[in-house]
C-alpha angles and dihedrals in degrees: 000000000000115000099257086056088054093042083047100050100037075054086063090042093057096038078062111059093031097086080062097058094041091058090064092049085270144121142177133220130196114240110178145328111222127201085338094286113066129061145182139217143187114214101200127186119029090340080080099069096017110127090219094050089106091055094038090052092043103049106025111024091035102040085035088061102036084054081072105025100036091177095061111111107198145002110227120195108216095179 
């Protein structure tokens, strides 16, 4: 997968499970995708101060992604 196609398809991913967050007053941006395997993300709205965010970020934005991008590693939160 080229890194477009990556950039791309964490982009789906994303588009997915946005509807979600935004539902709860939240979003979620897309940040960077480091060496094809990590990448970072920004939860915006009232993800930022949610209890639950870590494991928000850890079984839907993160098992969402690596639905489309099965190579990617880790989901890192940069807020």
């Amino acid at each position: 997968m080229t890194s477009e196609e990556i950039k791309n398809n964490v982009e789906k991913a994303l588009d997915e499970i946005r509807p979600f967050l935004q539902s709860d007053g939240g979003d979620i941006s897309l940040i960077s995708i480091d060496n094809g395997s990590s990448v970072k993300v920004k939860l915006e709205g009232n993800c930022i101060g949610c209890s639950v965010n870590q494991m928000t970020l850890k079984s839907g934005v993160e098992m969402t992604i690596k639905k489309y991008v099965p190579q990617i590693e880790e989901v890192i939160n940069v807020s």
